[in-house]
KEKE-3310 file (N, C-alpha, C; in steps of 0.2 Angstrom, whole numbers, plus 5000, padded with zeros to 4 digits):
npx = (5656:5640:5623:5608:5591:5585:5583:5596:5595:5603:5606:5608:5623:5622:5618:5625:5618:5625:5631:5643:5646:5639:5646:5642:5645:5648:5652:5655:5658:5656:5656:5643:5642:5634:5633:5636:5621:5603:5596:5606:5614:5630:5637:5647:5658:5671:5676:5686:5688:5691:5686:5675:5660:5654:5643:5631:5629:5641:5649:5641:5647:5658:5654:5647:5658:5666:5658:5649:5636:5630:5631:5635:5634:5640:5635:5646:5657:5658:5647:5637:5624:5615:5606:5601:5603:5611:5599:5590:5595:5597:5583:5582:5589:5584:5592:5602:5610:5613:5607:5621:5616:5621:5620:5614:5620:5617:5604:5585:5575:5582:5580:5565:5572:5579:5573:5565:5575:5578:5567:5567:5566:5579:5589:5600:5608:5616:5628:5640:5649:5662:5672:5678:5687:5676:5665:5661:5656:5645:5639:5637:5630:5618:5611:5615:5620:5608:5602:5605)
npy = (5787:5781:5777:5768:5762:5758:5747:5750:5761:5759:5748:5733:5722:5716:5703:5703:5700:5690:5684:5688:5701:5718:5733:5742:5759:5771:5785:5788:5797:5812:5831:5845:5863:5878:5894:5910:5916:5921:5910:5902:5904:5909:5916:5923:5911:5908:5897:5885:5877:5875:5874:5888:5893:5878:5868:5856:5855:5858:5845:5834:5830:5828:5814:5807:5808:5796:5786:5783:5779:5783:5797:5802:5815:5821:5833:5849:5850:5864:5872:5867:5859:5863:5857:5858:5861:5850:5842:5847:5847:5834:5831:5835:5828:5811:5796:5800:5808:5806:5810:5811:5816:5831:5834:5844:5841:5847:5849:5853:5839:5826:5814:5814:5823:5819:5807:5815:5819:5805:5803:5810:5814:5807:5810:5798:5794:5796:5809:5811:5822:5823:5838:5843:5837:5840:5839:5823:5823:5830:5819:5810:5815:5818:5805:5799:5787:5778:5780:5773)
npz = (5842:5844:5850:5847:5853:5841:5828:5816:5803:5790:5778:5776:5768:5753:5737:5722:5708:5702:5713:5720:5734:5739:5741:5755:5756:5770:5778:5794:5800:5799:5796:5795:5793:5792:5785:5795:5801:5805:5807:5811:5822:5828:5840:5841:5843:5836:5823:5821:5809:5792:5776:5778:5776:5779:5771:5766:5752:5748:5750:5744:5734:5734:5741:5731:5722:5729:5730:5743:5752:5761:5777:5790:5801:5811:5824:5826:5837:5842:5840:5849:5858:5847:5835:5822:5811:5805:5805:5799:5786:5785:5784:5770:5763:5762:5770:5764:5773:5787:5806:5820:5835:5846:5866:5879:5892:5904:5904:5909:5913:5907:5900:5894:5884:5877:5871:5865:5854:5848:5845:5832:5817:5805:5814:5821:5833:5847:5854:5868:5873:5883:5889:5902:5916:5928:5922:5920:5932:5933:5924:5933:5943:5938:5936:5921:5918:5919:5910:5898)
capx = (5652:5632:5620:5602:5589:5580:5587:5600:5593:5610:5605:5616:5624:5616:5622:5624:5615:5631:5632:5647:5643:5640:5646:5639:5651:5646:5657:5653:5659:5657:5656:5643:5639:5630:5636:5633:5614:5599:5594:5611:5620:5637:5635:5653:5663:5678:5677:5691:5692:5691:5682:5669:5655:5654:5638:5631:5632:5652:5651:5636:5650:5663:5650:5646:5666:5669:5652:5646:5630:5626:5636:5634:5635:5641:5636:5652:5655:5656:5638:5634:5620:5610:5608:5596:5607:5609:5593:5587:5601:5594:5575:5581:5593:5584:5595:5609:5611:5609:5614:5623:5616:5624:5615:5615:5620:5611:5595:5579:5571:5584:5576:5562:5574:5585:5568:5564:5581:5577:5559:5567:5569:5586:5593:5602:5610:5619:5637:5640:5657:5665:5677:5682:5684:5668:5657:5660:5654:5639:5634:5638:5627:5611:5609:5614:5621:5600:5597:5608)
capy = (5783:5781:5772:5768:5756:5757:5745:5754:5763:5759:5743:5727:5720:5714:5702:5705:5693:5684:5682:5695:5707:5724:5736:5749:5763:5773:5791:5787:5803:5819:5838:5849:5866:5883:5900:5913:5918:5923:5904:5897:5910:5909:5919:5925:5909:5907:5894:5880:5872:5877:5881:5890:5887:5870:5867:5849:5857:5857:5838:5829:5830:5821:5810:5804:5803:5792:5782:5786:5780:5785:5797:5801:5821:5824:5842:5850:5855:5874:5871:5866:5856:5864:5850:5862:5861:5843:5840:5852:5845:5823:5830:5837:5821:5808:5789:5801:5810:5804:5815:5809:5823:5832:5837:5846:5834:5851:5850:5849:5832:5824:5806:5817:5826:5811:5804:5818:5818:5799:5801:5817:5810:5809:5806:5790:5792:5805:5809:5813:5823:5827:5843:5844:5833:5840:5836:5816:5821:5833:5814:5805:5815:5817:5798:5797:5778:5774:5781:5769)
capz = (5845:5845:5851:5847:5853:5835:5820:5810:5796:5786:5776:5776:5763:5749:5735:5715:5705:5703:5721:5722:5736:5735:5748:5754:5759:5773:5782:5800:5805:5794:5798:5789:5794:5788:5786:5801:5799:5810:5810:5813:5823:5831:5844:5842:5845:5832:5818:5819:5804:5784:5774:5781:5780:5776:5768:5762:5746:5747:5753:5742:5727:5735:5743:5726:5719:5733:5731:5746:5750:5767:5778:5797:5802:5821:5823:5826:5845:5842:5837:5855:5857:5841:5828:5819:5804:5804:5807:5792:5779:5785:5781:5763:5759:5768:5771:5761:5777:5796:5813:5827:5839:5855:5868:5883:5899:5909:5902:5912:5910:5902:5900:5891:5879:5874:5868:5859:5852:5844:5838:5827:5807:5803:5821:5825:5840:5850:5855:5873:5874:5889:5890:5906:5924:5930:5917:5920:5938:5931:5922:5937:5948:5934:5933:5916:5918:5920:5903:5894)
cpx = (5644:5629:5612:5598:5585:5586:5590:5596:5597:5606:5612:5619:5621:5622:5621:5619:5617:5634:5637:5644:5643:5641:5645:5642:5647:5652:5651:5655:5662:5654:5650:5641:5638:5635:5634:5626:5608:5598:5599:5617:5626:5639:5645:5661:5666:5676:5683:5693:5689:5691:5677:5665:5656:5647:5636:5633:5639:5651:5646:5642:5655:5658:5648:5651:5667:5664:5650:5640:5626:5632:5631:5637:5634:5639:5642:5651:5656:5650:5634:5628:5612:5614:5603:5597:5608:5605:5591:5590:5597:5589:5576:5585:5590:5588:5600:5614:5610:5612:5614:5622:5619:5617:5618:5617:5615:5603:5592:5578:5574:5581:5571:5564:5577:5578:5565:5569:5581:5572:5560:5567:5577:5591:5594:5605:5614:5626:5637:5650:5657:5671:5684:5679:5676:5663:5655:5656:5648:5634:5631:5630:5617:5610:5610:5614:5613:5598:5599:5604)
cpy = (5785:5775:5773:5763:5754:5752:5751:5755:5760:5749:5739:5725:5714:5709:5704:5697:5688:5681:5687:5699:5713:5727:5740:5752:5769:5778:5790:5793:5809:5828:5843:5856:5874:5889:5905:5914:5919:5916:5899:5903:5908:5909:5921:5920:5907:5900:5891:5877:5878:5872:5882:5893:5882:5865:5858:5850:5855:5848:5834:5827:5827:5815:5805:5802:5797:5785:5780:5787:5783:5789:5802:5810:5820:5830:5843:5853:5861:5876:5869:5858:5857:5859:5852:5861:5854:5839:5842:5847:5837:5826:5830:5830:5814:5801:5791:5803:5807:5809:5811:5816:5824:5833:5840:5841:5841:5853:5847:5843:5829:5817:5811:5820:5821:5809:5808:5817:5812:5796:5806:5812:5812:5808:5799:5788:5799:5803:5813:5817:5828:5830:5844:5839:5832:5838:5828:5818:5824:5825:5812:5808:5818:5808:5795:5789:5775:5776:5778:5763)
cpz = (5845:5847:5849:5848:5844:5831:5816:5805:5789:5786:5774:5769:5758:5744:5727:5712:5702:5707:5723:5727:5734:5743:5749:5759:5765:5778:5788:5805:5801:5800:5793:5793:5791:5790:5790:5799:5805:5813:5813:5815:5828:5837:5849:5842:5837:5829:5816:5813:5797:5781:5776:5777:5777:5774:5767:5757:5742:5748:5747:5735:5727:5740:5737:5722:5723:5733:5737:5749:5756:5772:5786:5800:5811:5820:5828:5834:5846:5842:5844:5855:5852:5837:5823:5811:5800:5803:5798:5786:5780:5782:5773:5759:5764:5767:5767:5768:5783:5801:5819:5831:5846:5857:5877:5891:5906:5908:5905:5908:5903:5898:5894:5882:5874:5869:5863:5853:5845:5842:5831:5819:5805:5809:5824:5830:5840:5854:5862:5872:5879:5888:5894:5912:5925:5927:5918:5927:5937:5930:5927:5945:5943:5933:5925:5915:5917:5914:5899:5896)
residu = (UNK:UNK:UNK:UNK:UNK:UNK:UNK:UNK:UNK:UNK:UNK:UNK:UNK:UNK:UNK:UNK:UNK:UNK:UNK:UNK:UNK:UNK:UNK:UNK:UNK:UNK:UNK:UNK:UNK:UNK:UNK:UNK:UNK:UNK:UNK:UNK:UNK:UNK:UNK:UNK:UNK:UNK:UNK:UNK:UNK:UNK:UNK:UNK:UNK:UNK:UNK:UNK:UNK:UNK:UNK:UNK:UNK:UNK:UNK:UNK:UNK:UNK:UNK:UNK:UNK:UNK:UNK:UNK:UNK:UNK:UNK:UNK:UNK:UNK:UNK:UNK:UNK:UNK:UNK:UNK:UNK:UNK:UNK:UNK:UNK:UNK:UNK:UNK:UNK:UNK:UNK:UNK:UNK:UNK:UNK:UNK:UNK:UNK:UNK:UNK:UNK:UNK:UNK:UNK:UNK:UNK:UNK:UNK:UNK:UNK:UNK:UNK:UNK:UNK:UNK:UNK:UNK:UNK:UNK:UNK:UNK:UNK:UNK:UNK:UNK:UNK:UNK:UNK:UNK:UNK:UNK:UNK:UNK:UNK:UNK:UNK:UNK:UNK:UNK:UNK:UNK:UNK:UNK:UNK:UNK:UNK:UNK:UNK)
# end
């Protein structure tokens, strides 16, 4: 799920010069992320899936068999609220790439942050994921309902 007040990036369908449409394929929900590093560190937690890491690199090559013109990077929830990697990867492929970013629901001045969040390049909306009970009631008593 995302939302964004801006106009979609992702262009609508368009037609051939014989009137056919043309459609343009779009991964509304991909995975990519970097190998442990100073700049993308870990910070010890375990690595769920395979193969690690999970580069764009690995992905632009079946992103291209598939034809594949736009594809939509959650950062992965072990990644927390850094979208650094997501971020980085949209500014090098831009309209190949977009990020759905997390973010923290306990971050000061969240109204401020979110807004950050959706003037970045490459960010088209964000993925609120609740883990546990208490976190619906963490939202419930930050006012998030008022920032939608």
């Amino acid at each position: 799920m995302f939302c964004s007040r801006e106009p979609s990036p992702l262009r609508s369908l368009d037609s051939d010069v014989d009137g056919s449409a043309l459609r343009t394929v779009v991964d509304t929900h991909m995975h990519v992320w970097p190998a442990e590093s100073v700049r993308h560190p870990r910070s010890g937690v375990p690595h769920p899936w395979t193969p690690d890491p999970h580069p764009i690199e690995a992905i632009l090559p079946i992103l291209r068999r598939y034809h594949v013109e736009t594809a939509i990077q959650v950062t992965p929830s072990y990644m927390g609220a850094d979208n650094a990697y997501g971020i980085e990867v949209a500014r090098r492929f831009p309209r190949r790439l977009l990020v759905l970013a997390r973010f923290d629901v306990l971050q000061p001045n969240l109204r401020t942050h979110l807004a950050k969040l959706f003037e970045t390049e490459g960010v088209i909306g964000v993925r609120l994921t609740v883990f546990k009970e208490q976190d619906a009631g963490i939202l419930e008593s930050r006012g998030f309902a008022e920032l939608l």
